[in-house]
N, C-alpha and C positions, 0 to 999 in steps of 0.2 A: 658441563656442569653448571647450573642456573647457583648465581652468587648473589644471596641475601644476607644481609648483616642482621645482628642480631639487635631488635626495637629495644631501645630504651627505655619508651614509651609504654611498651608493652609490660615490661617489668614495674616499673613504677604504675600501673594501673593495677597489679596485683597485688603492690605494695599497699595501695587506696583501700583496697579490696576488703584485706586482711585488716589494718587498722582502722575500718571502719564495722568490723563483725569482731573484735576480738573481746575472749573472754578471760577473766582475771584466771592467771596462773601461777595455782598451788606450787608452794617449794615441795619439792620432792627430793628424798634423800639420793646422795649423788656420791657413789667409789669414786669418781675421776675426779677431774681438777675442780679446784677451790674456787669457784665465782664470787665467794662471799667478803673476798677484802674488798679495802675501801677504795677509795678515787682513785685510779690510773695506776693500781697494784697489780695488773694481770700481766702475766709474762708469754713469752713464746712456746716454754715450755708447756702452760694450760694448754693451749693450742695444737699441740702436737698428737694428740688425738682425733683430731679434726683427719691429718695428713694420712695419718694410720690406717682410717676408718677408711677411707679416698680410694686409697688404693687397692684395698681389700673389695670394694664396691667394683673396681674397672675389673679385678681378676674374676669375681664371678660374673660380670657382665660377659666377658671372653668367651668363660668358659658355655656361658648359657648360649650363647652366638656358636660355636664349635656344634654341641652339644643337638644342639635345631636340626644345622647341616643345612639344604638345599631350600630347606622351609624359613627361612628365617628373613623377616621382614624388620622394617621401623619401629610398623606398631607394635610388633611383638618385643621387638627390644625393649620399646618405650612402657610396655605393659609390665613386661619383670622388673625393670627397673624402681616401677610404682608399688609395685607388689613388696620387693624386699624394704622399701621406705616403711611400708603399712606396716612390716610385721617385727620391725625394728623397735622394740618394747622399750629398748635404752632411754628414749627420748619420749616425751608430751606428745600427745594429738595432734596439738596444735602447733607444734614444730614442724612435724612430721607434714601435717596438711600441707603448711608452708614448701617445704620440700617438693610435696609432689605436685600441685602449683605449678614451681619452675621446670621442673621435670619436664611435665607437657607440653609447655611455655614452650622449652629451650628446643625439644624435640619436634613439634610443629614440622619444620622449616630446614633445611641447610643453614649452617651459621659456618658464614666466608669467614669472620672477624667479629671479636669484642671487645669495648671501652671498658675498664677496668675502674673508668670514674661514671658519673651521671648515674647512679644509684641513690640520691640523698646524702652520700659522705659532703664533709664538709670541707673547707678550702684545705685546709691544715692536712686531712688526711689526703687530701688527692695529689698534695705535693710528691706525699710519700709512694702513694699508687703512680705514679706518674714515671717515679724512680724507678718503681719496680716494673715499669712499663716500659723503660730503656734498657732495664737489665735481660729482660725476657728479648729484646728485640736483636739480642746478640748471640741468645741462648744457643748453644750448639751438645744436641744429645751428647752422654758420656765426655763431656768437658767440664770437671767438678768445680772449676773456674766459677761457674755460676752459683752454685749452695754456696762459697765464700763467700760476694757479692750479698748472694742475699743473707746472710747471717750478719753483714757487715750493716745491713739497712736496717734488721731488726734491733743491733745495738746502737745504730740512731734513733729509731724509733724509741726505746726505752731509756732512752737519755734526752729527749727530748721535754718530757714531763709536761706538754699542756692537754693530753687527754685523757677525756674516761673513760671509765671501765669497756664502756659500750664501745666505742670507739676504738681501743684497743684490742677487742675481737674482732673485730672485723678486718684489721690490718694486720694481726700476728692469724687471721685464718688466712689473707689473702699468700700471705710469708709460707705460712707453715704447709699451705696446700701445693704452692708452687715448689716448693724444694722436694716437698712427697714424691708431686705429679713427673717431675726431670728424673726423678730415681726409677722411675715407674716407668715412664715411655720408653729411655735409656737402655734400658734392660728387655725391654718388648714391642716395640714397634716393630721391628723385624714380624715376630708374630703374628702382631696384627693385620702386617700385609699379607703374609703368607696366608693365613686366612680369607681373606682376601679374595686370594686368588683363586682359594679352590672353592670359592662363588663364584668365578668365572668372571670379574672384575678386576681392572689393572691399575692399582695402586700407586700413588703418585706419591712420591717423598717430601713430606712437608717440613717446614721452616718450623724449629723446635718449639719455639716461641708462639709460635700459633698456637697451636694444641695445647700446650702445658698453659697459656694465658685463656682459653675457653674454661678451665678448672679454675682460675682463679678467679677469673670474672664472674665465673658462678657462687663461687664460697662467697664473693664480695656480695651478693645480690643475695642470696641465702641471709647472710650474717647481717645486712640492712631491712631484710625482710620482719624479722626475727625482734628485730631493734623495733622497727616501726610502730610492732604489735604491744608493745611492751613485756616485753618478754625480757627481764630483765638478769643481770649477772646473778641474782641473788637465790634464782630455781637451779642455778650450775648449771652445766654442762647438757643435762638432760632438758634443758628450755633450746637452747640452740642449734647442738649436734645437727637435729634430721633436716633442718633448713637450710644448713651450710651446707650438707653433706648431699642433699639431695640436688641443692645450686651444682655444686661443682662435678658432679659426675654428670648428668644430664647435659652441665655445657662440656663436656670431656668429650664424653660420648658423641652427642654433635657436632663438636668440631672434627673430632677423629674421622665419623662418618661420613662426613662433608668430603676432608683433604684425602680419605683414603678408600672409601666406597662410594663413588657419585652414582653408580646407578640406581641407588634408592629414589632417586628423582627425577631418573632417564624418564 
């Protein structure tokens, strides 16, 4: 299996990209969580739709991979994957762009490993990323050890009180994706390999932490994407959703692909 990490470089020039073409974004009415409080009001539970949306995104990715059967390549993956961002009405255009952006970005290439910092977050938050970069490193599927841990970081995180709004999404999406994503593989990796196999591919057991940290390193790069463009709390939920959302399953998806189907690259 050829082992590329995943360019930071590369994300940050998308991030250029975008806030240098970005256009001002309409508040639009929004059923889910409230972005509209003030400084460092957002909680983990706004967030928790991020995790929801996550996982719902991997089971039809599955299911569309099953579904192919012998036909079923990267690009095609990579192609539904863009398709269900596009037609994802929840969210702005322009989130959405963002989203599929990384999508391509993250799909390119095998991604061995991702930094969960070196996005634009600032020192303050990478402390906190950095934590939850130790926590994951211990991760072991269906050991619920870990959503404690991480619930425990989010109540330092909002006891903490030196951040904003913006900043606080992108740290209760990196929270709220990772506890999703451990619930998610927990329950289906098995699957996944077994699919797997009946590609004719033999499936390697990956270290938990990996894969569930490729979904957060994307919500993370999504959610600074998002931030970069100004795209701010104040359009809700529907300004950020398809950016995170698209970050984190595209890098799911790739890491997944990487540790469990390397002959996409044979």
């Amino acid at each position: 299996m050829k082992n590329l990490t995943l360019k930071v470089s590369t994300i940050l020039s998308v991030l250029v990209l975008f806030s240098c073409s970005k256009d001002t974004v309409n508040e639009t009415e929004n059923q889910g969580a409230d972005f509209t409080k003030g400084k460092g009001e957002i909680t983990a539970n706004d967030l928790q739709f991020v995790g929801v949306e996550h996982n719902q995104m991997l089971a039809e990715t599955y299911n569309y991979i099953e579904s192919v059967g012998q036909d079923v390549t990267l690009e095609r993956i990579q192609n539904n994957l863009v398709d269900n961002i596009k037609d994802n009405d929840q969210y702005n255009d322009e989130s959405n762009a963002i989203g599929i952006d990384f999508t391509n970005d993250l799909l390119k290439t095998p991604t061995e490993s991702i930094s969960l910092t070196g996005f634009g977050t600032s020192e303050r938050e990478n402390v906190y990323l950095n934590e939850l970069q130790e926590i994951l490193n211990d991760a072991e599927f269906g050991n619920q050890e870990f959503i404690e841990k991480v619930m425990q970081l989010e109540n330092a995180i909002a006891n903490d009180g030196s951040f904003s709004d913006e900043q606080l999404i992108t740290l209760y999406s990196a929270t709220q994706v990772a506890q999703y994503s451990f619930n998610y593989w927990s329950h289906n990796l098995e699957n996944w390999e077994n699919l797997a196999r009946r590609h004719g591919g033999t499936p390697t057991r990956s270290h938990g932490g990996d894969i569930v940290g490729g979904d957060v390193a994307g919500a993370v790069a999504g959610a600074a994407g998002a931030w970069a463009v100004n795209v701010v709390p104040g359009a809700g939920q529907v300004a950020y959703g398809g950016a995170i959302l698209g970050g984190a399953v595209a890098g799911s998806v790739g890491v997944a692909v990487t540790k469990i189907w390397d002959w996409f690259w044979d």
